[in-house]
C-alpha positions as CSV (number, residue, x, y, z in Angstrom):
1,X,150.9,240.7,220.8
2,X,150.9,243.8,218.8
3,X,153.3,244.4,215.5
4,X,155.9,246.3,217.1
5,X,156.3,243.6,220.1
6,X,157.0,241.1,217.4
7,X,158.8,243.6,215.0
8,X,161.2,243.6,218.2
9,X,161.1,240.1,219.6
10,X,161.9,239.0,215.8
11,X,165.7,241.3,215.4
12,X,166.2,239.1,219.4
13,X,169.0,236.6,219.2
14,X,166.4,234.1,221.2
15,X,164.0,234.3,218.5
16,X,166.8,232.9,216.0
17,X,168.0,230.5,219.2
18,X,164.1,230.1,219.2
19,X,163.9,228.6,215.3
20,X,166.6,226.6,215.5
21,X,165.8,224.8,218.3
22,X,162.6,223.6,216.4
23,X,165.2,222.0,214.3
24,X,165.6,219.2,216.8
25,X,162.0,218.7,217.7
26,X,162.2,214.4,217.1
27,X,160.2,213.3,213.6
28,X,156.7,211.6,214.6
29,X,157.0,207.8,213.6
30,X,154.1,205.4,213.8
31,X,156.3,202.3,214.7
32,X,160.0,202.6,215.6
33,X,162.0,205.4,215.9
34,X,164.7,207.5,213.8
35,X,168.6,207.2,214.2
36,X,170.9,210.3,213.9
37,X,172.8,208.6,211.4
38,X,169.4,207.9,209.4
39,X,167.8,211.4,209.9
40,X,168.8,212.1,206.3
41,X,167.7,208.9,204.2
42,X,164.2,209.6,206.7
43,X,163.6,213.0,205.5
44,X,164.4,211.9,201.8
45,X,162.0,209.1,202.1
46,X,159.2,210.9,203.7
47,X,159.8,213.6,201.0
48,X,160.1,211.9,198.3
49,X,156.6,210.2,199.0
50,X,154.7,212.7,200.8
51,X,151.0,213.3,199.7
52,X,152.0,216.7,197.3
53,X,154.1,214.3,195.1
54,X,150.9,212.5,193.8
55,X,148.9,215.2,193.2
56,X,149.1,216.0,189.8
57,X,146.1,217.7,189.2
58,X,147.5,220.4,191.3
59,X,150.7,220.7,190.0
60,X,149.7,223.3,187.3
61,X,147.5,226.0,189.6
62,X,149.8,225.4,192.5
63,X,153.0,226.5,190.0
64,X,150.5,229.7,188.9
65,X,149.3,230.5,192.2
66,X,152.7,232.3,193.6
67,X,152.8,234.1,190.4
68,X,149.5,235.0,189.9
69,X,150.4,236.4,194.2
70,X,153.3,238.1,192.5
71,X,152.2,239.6,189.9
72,X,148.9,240.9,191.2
73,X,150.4,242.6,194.5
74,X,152.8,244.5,191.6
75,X,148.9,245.7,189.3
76,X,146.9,246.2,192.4
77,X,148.8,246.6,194.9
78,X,147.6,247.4,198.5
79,X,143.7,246.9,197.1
80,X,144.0,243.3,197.3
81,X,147.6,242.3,199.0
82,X,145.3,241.7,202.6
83,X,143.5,239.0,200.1
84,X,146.8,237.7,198.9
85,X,147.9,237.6,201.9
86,X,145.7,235.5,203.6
87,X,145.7,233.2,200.6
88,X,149.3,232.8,201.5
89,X,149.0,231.8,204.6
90,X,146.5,228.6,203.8
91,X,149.2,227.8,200.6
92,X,152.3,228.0,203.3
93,X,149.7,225.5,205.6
94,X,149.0,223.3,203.2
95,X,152.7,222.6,202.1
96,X,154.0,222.6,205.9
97,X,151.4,219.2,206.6
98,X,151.0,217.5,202.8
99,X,154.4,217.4,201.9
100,X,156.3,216.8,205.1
101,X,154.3,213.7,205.9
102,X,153.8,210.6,204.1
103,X,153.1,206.3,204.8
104,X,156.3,204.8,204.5
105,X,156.8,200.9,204.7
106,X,159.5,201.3,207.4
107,X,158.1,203.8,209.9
108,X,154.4,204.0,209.1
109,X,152.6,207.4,209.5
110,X,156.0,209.3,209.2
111,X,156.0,213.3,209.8
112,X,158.9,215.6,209.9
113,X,157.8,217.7,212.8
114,X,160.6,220.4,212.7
115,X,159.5,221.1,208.8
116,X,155.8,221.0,209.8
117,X,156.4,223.8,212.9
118,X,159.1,225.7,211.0
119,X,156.7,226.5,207.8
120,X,153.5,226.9,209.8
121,X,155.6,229.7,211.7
122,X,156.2,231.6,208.6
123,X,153.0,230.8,207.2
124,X,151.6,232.4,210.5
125,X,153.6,235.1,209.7
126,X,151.4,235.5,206.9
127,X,148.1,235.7,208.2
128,X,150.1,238.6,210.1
129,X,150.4,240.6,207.3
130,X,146.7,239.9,206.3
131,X,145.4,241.2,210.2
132,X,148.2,244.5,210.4
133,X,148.7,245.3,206.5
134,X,151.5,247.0,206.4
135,X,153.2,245.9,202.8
136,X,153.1,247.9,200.0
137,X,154.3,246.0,196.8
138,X,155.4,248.4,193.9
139,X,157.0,247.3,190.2
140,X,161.0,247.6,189.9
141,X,163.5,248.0,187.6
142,X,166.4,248.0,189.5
143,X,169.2,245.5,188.8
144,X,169.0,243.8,191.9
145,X,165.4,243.7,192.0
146,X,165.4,241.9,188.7
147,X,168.2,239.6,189.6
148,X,166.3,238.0,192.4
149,X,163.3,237.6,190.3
150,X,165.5,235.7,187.7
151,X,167.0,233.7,190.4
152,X,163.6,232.9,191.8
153,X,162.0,232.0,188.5
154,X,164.7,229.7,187.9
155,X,163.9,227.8,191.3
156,X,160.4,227.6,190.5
157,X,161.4,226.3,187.3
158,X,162.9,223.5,188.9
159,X,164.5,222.1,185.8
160,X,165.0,218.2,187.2
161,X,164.3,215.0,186.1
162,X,162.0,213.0,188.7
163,X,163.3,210.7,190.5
164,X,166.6,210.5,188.6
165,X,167.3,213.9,190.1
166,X,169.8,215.2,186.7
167,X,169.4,218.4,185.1
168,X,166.8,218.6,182.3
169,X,166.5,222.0,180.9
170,X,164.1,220.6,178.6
171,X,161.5,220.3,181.3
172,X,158.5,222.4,180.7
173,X,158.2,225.5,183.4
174,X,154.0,224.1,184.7
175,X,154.3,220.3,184.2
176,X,156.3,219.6,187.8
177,X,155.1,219.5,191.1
178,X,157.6,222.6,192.5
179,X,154.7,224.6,193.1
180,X,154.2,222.3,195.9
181,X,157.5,222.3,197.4
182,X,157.7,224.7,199.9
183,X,162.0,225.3,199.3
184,X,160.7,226.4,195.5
185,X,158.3,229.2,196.7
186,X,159.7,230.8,199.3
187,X,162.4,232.6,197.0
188,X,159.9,234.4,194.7
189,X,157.6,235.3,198.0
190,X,160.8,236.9,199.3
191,X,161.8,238.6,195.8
192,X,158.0,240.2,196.3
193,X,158.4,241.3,200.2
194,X,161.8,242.8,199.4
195,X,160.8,244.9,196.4
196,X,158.6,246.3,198.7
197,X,161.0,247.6,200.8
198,X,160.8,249.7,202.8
199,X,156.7,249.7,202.9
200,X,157.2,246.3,203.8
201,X,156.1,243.6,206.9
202,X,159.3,242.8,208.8
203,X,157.9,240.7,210.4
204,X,156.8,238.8,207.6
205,X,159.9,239.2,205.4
206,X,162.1,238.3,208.6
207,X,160.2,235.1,209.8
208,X,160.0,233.9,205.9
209,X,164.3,234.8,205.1
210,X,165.0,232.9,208.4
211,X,163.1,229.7,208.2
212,X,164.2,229.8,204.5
213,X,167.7,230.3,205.2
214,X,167.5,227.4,208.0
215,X,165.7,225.1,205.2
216,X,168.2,226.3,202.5
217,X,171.1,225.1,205.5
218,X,169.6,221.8,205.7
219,X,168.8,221.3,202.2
220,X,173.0,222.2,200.9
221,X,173.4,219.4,203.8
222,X,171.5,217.2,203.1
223,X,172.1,217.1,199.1
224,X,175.8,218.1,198.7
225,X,177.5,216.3,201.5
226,X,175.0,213.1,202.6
227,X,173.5,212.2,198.8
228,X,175.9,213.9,196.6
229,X,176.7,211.8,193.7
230,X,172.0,211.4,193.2
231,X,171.3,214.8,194.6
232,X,173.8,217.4,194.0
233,X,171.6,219.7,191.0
234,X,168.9,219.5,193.9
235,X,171.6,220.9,196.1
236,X,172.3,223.6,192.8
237,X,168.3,224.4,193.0
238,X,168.0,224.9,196.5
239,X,170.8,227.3,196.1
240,X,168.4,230.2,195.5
241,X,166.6,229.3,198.7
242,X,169.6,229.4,200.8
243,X,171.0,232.4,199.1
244,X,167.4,235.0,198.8
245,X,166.9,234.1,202.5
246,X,170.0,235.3,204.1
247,X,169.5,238.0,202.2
248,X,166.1,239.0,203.3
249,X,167.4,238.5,206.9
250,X,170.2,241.4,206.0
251,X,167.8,243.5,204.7
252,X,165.4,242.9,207.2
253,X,167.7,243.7,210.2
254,X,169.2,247.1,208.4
255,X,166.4,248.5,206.9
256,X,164.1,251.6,208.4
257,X,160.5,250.2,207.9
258,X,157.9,252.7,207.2
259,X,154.3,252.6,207.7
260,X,152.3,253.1,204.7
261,X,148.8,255.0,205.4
262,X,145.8,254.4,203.4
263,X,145.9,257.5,201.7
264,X,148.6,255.7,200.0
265,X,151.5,258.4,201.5
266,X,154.4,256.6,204.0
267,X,154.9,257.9,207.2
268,X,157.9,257.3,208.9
269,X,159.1,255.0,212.1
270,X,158.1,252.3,213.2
């Protein structure tokens, strides 16, 4: 399927229909099933002890690895974004299977098969961008710009005492595990598609805004209406999530892409 099949199928009202849909794909238990009225406490549980959470060792390259993404598509730009790219695409993988599954005493092998599909489809939108290359990231000083970069720093901060869940602003930026929680990330990697716009992947930056934007959803649910009183600053930090996404999706579904040759000069259409 070519880039302008999917840039088209992607603005469709079924592709949207399409994602949320996945939403209701049944979690994978070993023993037992889930309840409706128990779908949140599951997805709490399998989160809070999925495999990511106990690898430490990885919490500090895994916080440096979407900036070092960042802030090498801004020096090198189209030289190595293919690269980057592609590296994206096995980080996205990684986070959609290690920490949406984990051995729980009450259902076993426990997966959360919506979260799995969801962020494999984004992350495949990824290895897109590494096959048609079509984003040009460029440094910005525009107001906006620099807001959502604040905004996304601040959510890859994560300020948040583990497991209590309160604020803690005297958390140190590298020494938590955000960098492997796939809600964290997804706000900067959108701050770097949409500075790029219009040189940009739509199909990239529209896939990533509306699987974040459905996460983001279910996250506000989940922490400010079923756990509110334990998880309400994870509600706060998930804001940015919620918030970058739907706008992402605007931008993606108003702006003119253009098609950047390799001379470096844009060409316009699409």
């Amino acid at each position: 399927m070519s880039y302008d099949v999917l840039l088209r199928v992607t603005r469709r009202w079924y592709f949207l229909v399409f994602l949320l849909a996945l939403q209701f794909v049944p979690p994978y238990t070993e023993r037992g099933s889930v309840r409706g009225e128990d779908m949140g406490r599951f997805i709490f549980l399998v989160l809070s002890k999925a495999p990511v959470m106990t690898l430490e060792s990885l919490f500090l390259p895994l916080k440096l690895l979407p900036i070092g993404v960042f802030a090498l598509a801004l020096i090198l730009k189209r030289r190595v974004f293919r690269v980057l790219a592609a590296l994206s695409f096995c980080y996205f993988i990684f986070l959609a299977l290690f920490q949406n599954m984990a051995q729980t005493e009450e259902y076993g092998l426990s997966i959360i098969t919506s979260n799995v599909l969801s962020v494999a489809l984004l992350a495949f939108s990824w290895m897109l961008e590494a096959w048609v290359h079509r984003t040009h990231p460029r440094p910005s000083l525009r107001g906006t710009h620099l807001i959502l970069l604040a905004v996304a720093l601040f959510a890859l901060w994560y300020p948040v005492d583990l497991p209590s869940f309160r604020p803690d602003f005297r958390a140190g930026f590298f020494s938590n595990p955000a960098g492997l929680f796939v809600c964290m990330v997804i706000p900067l990697y959108l701050t770097m598609l949409l500075w790029a716009v219009p040189e940009v992947n739509f199909v990239t930056l529209r896939v990533t805004g509306y699987v974040g934007a459905i996460l983001g959803f279910w996250n506000a649910l989940n922490n400010f209406l079923i756990f509110p009183q334990l998880l309400w600053w994870n509600g706060v930090l998930h804001l940015p999530l919620l918030g970058i996404s739907l706008y992402a999706v605007f931008v993606s579904l108003r702006a003119e892409p253009r098609v950047v040759t390799e001379s470096g000069y844009p060409s316009g259409g699409r």
